[in-house]
Each structure stands twice: as C-alpha cells, then as structure tokens.
C-alpha positions as CSV (number, residue, x, y, z in Angstrom):
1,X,20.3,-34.7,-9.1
2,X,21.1,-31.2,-11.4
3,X,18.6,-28.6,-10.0
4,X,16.6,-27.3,-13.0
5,X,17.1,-23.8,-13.5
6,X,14.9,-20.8,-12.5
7,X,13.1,-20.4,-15.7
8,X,11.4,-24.1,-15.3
9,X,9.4,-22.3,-12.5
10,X,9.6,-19.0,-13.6
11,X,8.0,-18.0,-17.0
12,X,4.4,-17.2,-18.7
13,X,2.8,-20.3,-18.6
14,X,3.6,-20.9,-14.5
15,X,2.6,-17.5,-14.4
16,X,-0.8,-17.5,-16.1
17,X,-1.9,-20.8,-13.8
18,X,-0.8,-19.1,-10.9
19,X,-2.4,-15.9,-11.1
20,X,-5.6,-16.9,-13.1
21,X,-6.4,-19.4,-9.5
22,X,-5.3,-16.2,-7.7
23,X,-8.0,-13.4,-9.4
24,X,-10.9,-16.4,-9.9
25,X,-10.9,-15.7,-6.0
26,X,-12.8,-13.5,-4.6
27,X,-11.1,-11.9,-2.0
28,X,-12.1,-8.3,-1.0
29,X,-10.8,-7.0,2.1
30,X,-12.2,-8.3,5.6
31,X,-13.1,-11.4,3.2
32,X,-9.6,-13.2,2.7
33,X,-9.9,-16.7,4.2
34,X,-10.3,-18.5,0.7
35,X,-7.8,-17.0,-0.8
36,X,-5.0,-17.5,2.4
37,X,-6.1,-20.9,2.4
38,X,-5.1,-21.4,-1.3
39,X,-2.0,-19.7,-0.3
40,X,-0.5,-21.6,2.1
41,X,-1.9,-25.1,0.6
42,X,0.2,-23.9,-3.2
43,X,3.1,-23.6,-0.7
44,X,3.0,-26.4,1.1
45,X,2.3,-28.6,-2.0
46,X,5.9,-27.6,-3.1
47,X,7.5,-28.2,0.2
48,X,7.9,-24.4,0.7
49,X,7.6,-23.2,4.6
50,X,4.1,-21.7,5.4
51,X,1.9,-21.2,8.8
52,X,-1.0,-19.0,9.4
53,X,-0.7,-16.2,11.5
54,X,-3.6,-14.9,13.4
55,X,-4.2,-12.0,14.1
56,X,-7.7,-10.1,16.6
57,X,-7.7,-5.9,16.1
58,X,-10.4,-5.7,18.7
59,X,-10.4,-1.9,19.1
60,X,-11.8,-0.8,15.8
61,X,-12.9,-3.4,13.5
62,X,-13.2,-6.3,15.8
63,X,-12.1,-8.2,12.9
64,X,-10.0,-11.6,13.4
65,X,-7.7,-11.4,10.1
66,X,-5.1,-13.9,8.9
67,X,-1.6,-13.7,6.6
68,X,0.2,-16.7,5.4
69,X,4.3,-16.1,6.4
70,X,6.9,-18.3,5.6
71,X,10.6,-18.7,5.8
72,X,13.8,-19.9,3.8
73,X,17.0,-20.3,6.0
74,X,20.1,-20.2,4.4
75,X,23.4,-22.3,6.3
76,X,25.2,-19.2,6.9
77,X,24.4,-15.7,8.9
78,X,23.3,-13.1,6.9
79,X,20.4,-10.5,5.8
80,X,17.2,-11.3,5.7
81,X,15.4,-10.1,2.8
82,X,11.4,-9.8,3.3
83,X,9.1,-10.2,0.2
84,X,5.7,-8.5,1.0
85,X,2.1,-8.8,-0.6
86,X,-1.5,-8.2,0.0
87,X,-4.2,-10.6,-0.9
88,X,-7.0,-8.6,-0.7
89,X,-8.8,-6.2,-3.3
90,X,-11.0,-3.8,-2.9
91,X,-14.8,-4.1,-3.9
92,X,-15.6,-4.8,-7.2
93,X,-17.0,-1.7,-8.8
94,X,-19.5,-0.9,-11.5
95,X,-18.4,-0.8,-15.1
96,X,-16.8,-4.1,-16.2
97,X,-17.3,-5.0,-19.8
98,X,-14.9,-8.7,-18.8
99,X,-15.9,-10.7,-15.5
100,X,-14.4,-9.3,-12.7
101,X,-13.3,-13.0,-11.5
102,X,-13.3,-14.0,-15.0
103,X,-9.1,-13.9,-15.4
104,X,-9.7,-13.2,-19.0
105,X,-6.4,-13.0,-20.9
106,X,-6.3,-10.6,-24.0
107,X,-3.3,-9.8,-26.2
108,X,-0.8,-10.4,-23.4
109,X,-3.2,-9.1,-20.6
110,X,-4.9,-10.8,-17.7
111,X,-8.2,-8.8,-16.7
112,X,-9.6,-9.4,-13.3
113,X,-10.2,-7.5,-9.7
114,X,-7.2,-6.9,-8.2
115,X,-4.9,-8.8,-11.3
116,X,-3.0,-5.7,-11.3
117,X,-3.3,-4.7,-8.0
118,X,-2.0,-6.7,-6.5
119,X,-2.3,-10.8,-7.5
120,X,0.0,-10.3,-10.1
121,X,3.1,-9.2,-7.7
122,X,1.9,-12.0,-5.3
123,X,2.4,-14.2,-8.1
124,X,6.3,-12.8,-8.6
125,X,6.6,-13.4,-4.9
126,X,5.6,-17.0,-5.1
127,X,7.1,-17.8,-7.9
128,X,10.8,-16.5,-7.6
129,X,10.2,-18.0,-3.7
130,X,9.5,-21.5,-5.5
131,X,12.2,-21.4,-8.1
132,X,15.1,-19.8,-5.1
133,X,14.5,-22.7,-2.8
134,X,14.5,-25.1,-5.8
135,X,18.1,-24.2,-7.2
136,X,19.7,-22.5,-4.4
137,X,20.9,-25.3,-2.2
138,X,23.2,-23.2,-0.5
139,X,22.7,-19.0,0.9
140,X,23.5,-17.4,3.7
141,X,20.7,-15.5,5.6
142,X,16.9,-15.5,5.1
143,X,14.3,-14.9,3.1
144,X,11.1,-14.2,5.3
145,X,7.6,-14.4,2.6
146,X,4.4,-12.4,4.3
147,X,1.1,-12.8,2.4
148,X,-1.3,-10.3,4.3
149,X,-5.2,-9.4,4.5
150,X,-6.4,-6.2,4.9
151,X,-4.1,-3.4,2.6
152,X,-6.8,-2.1,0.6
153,X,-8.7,-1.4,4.5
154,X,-8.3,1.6,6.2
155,X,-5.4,0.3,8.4
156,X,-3.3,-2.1,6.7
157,X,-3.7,-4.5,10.0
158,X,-2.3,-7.6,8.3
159,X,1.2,-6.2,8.2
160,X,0.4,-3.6,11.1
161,X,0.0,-7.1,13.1
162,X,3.0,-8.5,11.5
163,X,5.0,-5.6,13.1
164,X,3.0,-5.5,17.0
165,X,3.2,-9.0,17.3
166,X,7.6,-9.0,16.1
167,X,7.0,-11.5,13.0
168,X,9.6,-9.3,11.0
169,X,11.9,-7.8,13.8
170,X,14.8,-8.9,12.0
171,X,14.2,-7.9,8.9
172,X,16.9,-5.9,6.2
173,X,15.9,-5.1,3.8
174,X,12.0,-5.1,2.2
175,X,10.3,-5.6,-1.4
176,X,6.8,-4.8,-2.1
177,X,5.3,-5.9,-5.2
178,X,3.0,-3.2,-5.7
179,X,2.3,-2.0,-9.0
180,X,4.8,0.3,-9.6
181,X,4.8,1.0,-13.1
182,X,1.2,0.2,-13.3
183,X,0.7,2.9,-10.4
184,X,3.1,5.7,-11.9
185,X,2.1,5.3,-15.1
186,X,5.5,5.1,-15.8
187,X,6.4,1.7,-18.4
188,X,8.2,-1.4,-17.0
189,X,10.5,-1.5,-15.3
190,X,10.2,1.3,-12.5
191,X,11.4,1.1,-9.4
192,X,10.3,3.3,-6.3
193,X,12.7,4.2,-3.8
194,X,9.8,5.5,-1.5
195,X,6.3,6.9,-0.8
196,X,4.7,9.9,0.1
197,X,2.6,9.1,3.3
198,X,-1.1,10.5,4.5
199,X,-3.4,11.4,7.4
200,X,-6.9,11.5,7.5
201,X,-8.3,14.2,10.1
202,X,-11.9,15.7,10.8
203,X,-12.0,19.3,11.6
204,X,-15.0,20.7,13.4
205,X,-15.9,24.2,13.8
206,X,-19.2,25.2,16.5
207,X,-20.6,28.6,15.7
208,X,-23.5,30.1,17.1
209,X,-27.5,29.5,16.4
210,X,-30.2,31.8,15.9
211,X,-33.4,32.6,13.6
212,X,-32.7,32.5,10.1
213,X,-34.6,35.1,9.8
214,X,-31.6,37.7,11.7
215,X,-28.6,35.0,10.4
216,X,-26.2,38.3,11.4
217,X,-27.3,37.5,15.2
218,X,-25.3,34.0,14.9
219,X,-22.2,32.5,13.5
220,X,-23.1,30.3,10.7
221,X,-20.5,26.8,11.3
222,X,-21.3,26.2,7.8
223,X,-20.1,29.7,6.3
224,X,-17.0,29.4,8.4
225,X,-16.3,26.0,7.6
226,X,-16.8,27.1,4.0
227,X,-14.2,29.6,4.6
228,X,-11.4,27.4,6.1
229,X,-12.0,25.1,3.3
230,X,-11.0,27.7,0.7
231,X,-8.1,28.7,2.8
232,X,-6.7,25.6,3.3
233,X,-6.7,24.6,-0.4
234,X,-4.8,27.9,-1.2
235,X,-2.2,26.9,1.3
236,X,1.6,26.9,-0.4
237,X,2.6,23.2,0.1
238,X,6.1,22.1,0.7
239,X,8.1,20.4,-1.6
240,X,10.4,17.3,-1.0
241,X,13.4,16.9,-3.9
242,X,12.0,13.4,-4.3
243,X,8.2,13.1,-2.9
244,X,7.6,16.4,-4.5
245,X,4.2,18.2,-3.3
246,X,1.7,16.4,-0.7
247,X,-2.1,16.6,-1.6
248,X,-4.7,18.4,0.2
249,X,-8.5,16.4,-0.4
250,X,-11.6,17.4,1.3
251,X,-13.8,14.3,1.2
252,X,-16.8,15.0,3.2
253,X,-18.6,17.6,4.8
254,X,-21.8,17.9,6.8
255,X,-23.4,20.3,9.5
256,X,-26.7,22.4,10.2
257,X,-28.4,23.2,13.4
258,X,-32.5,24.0,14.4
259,X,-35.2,24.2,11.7
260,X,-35.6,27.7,10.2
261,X,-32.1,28.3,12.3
262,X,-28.5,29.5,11.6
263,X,-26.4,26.4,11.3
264,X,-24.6,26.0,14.8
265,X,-22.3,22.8,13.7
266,X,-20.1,22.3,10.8
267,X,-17.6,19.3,10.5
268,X,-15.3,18.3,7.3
269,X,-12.8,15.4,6.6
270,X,-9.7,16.1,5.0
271,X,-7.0,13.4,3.4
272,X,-3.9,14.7,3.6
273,X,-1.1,13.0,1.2
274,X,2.0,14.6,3.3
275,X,5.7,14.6,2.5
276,X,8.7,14.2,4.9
277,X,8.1,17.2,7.4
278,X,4.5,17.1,7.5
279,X,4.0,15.4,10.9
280,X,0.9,15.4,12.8
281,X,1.5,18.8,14.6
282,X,2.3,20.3,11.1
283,X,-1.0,19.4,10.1
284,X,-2.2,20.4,13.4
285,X,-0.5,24.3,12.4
286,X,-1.4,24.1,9.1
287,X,-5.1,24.6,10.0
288,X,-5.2,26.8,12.3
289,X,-3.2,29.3,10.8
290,X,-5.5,28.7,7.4
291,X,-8.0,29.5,10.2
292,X,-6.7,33.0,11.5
293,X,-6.0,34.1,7.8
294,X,-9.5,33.6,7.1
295,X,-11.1,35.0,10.2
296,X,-12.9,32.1,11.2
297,X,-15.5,32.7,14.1
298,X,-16.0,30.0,16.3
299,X,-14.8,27.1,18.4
300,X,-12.7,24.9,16.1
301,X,-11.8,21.6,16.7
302,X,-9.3,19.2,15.1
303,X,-9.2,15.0,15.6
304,X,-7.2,12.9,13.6
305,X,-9.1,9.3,13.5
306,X,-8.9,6.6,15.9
307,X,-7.1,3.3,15.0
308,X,-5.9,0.4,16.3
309,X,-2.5,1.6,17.9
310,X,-0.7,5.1,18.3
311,X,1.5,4.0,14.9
312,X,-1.7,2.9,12.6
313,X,-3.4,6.5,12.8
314,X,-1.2,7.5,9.8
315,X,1.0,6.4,7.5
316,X,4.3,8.2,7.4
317,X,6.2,9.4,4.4
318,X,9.8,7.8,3.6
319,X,12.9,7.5,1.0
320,X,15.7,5.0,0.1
321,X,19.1,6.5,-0.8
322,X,20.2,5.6,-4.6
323,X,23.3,5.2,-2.7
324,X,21.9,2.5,-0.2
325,X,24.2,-0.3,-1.5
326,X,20.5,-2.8,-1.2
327,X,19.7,0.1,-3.8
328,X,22.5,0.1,-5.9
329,X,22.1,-4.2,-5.8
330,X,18.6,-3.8,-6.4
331,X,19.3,-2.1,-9.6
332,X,21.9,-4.1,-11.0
333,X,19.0,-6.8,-10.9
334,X,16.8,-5.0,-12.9
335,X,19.1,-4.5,-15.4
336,X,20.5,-8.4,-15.5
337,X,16.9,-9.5,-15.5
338,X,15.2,-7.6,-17.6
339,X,18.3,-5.9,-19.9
340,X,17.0,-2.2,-19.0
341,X,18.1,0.2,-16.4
342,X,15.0,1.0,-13.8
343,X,13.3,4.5,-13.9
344,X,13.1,5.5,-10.4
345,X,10.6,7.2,-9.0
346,X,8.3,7.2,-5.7
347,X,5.1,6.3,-5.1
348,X,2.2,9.1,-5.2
349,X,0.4,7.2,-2.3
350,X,0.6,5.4,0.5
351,X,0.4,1.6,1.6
352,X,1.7,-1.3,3.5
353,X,5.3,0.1,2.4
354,X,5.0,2.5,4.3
355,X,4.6,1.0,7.7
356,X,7.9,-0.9,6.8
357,X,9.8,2.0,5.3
358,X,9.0,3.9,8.3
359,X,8.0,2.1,11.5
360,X,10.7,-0.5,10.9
361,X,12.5,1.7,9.4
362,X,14.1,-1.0,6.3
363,X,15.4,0.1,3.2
364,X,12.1,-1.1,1.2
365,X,11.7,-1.4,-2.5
366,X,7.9,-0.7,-4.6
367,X,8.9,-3.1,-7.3
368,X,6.3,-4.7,-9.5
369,X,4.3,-5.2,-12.6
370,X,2.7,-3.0,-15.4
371,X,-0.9,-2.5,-16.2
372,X,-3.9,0.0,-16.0
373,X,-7.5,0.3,-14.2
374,X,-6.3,-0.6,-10.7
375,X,-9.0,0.2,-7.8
376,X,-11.5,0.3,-11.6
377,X,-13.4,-1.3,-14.3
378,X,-11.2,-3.5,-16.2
379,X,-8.0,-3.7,-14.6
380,X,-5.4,-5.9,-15.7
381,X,-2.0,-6.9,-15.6
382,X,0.1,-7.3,-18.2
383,X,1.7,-10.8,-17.9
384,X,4.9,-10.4,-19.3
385,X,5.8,-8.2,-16.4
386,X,4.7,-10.4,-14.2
387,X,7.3,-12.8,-15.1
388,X,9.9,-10.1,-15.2
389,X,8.9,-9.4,-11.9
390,X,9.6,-12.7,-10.4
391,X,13.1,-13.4,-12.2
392,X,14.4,-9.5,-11.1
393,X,13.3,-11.1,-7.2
394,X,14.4,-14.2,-8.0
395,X,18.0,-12.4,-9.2
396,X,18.0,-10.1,-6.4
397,X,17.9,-12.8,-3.1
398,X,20.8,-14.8,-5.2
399,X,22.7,-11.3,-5.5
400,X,22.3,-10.6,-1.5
401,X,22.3,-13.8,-0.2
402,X,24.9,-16.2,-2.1
C-alpha cells in the first residue's frame, strides 16, 4: 500500500482539531495529568510509541509530576534527534475579552491559554511525529518525542527529571518548539540558535538597631540595601556578540526591625538574565564589589535559592554555531518548507532549552510558531505557523535521518 504523503497529516484542518482538544484543557503547571493523559492516548490511537514517565522531586515541591516520551527507531545506526515540549501553562490571568479555554479561532488565529505558548508547537511535534512514522518506512537512527510538565514552574523538573533519571543520554541533536517568533517578536520564520540563561539570588544585608529617635546611632539595613540596589542597577553589563546584554531585575524587597526602631534587617531578590561568563561566582563578585563602591555598612549576605539538584539552581546561558552542520541542515529545512530563509536570533529568556543546550550539552534549536499575548490576556497562535512548524520538523528528521 502507497503511504500517503505528509500533508494528509500535516495541514490546517489536522492542525485546528489537534490543538483546539489541546488549549480546551486546562493544564496549569503542577496540574497536567489531563492533559498527559490525552497525550499519550492521541498517540497510541495512531500506533505511535508512548509510556508515561514518572517522575517524585521530593526536596522542594514534593510534587509527583509526569511526561509522556516516546520513540521511533529507524533500521540503521544513526543520530537521534529529540523533539521537546511543555504541556503546561501558566495561570490564567485577568483580562480576557475570549474564553481562556475557549480555542476561539479568528481571522487565522487560535486564542486560548497557552495556544501560543506552547500547545501550538506541541501540536508541530505531534503532528510531523505522526505523518514521519506514516511515510518513512525506512531511517536510520532515532527520533526520541518528550512531552513534559512543569516548564512554566520555577524548575523545569519535567525535563530536569528527564535528564537525572538518563531518559535522553543519547541524544544529538534537540528542537524546542517554543515560540520563537512569537517570543522575539520577530515574524515567521525565526530560528534561535540559543538563549541567554538566569539566576535568581536573595541578598541580605544586617545593620544595626537603635531608637528612631538617634537613627545616626545605628545602621539602617533598609538605607544600605537601598544603596546597593542603586549600585547594582548602574553596573556596566557585559556583552555577548550573540546574547547581547544580560538583565538586572530586583523583584522583591522587605526588612525593618523593633517598633519606633532603626531597621536592623533588609533582604532583596534579584533575577538575573546572564550571558556566557556570568557564572555563579560572577554574580557572587558582582555584588559585592557594587557593595564596596557604595559603602555599604553591615553584614551582607548572598544565597542563591535552593532547588532540587546542584544543576536546577540556575539555568545556564548557551549558543549553536551557524556552522554546526545540524545548523546549517536545520536551515536548509526552513527554507524547503516554508520557501524563506530563517532570521536567526536567540532567545531573550530562559527555559527548558536551556537545560539541554547546556547540561547535555546538544546542539538545540528554539524553533516554533508566531503569535502575541503569551504568559497574558488573549494570547493566540497563529495557525498557519503552526502547520509550517510541523512540515519544517517533519523536513528536518527526513534530512538527518534518511
């Protein structure tokens, strides 16, 4: 029997279906066993390899979290190409004029939480997954499929766990379906050849209390911290030729001391967006000499948050080389599937890309659909990029792997 060709499983109508069950799901993060169940059961309905994989971060969270992961084995060694995607969203937000869940579709644009971020690249996963196994009978290699909770938490632990517990140890090359044009603002395609990364650290400064009557008699924290905060922000940032700048955020502060007294405790939270060479012990630096050139008084402290292993307490920065030949095949997709060149560019943020990009250190692709409002009111995803999406993956594991 003729296998039928890609575009009977890839194209608008497929897609709509698809991703319109996906968004009427409500699957917020720490809340995902609906919407894996619907996974795995839409793959296993057309034959496609899937099992649950379980997953216990008992350090933090204590929360039990699954992904759905599946494999296609080709007759012949070769790479193995990983397709990666997050089911969860974040919380649904004030402002929606459309049902959140609703998967509303307006002049060529599907609204819903998290259609754009990220159900409509899971969608390109499953469908150019589908549509290889259906008219490939022959491909050396692999093509690994991971469907993970828990990207939009403050870990990533679905894909953290698929790394601790060696699910993807043999891995080549990786493609994340993130937004990429959606999240660059930059229009359709775009493809990001890496990420800035980011730490989140707590900096605490102890001064001395007295009666705030004779403040001059103690060390106000809050003054001090006041001080270091202003220092900091006027810090010269490096610059990397493709990350460009990192980001300095203060996101919270608190302190105070005694009634009627000088504040004796001061503590603020910083999220730092970091380029390559802006380790830990750079940040580390980076405050305290912000602290001598702005004469802080007091006992200064710094602690970077806990998490769930030594490699999940932030996420580090990375690039792929244009000359990377998974690049330069990457690219030549793009431009056979969709008739354009890629604009390249890197992601501003940080996410599950990066663990893979840098702890597993794989050549791994942001590649993905167009659309506005992600992490907001209204998102939505514009469909034809969705299906654009899935025939560039669907083009790329026949270029690598046949």
């Amino acid at each position: 029997m003729k296998k039928a060709p890609s575009g009977e499983y890839i194209n608008y109508e497929r897609a709509v279906n698809l991703l319109t069950d996906l968004v009427k799901i409500e699957s917020p993060y720490f809340h995902e066993a609906e919407i894996m169940d619907y996974t795995y059961s839409w793959l296993q309905k057309r034959g496609l390899p899937a099992t649950y994989h379980h997953y216990h971060e008992s350090k933090i969270t204590n929360f039990k979290g699954t992904n759905v992961v599946g494999e296609l084995t080709g007759s012949e060694e070769g790479p193995t190409v990983l397709l990666n995607g997050h089911l969860d969203t974040v919380q649904i937000c004030d402002g929606w004029t459309k049902d959140p869940l609703g998967a509303k579709i307006e002049g060529g644009k599907l609204y819903g939480v998290g259609a754009l971020d990220m159900k409509g690249g899971d969608t390109a996963i499953m469908l150019a997954v589908e549509a290889f196994a259906a008219t490939v009978p022959q491909f050396n290699g692999k093509v690994q499929y991971t469907f993970v909770s828990d990207e939009e938490g403050p870990y990533g632990l679905g894909t953290d766990a698929l790394i601790v517990d060696n699910i993807i140890s043999d891995v080549d090359v990786a493609i994340v379906t993130e937004p990429s044009s959606g999240f660059c603002g930059i229009e359709f395609p775009c493809l990001c050849l890496g990420a800035r990364g980011g730490w989140n650290y707590k900096v605490s400064i102890t001064g001395k209390s007295a009666h705030a009557a004779n403040p001059e008699k103690g060390i106000n924290a809050i003054t001090e911290a006041s001080r270091l905060i202003c220092e900091l922000e006027k810090a010269e940032l490096k610059v990397h030729p493709k990350l460009g700048k990192g980001a300095l955020c203060v996101i919270d502060i608190e302190g105070g001391g005694a009634a009627c007294s000088v504040a004796d405790k001061a503590v603020f939270s910083i999220f730092r967006h970091v380029i390559i060479g802006e380790d830990r012990d750079y940040l580390i630096k980076e405050v305290e000499d912000a602290a001598e050139r702005a004469g802080v008084k007091g006992r200064l402290s710094i602690k970077f948050r806990d998490a769930p292993n030594p490699d999940s307490v932030g996420f580090q920065p990375y690039v792929v080389s244009e000359s990377n030949p998974y690049t330069k095949a990457f690219k030549e997709s793009i431009l056979d599937a969709t008739g354009e060149d890629p604009h390249i560019a890197y992601f501003s943020s940080m996410g599950d890309f990066n663990y893979l990009g840098s702890r597993s250190r794989l050549p791994t692709y942001i590649f993905g659909p167009n659309g506005q409002n992600y992490h907001s009111a209204d998102e939505y995803v514009e469909l034809d990029s969705v299906v654009k999406t899935g025939e560039v993956i669907y083009d790329y594991l026949k270029r690598i792997l046949i």
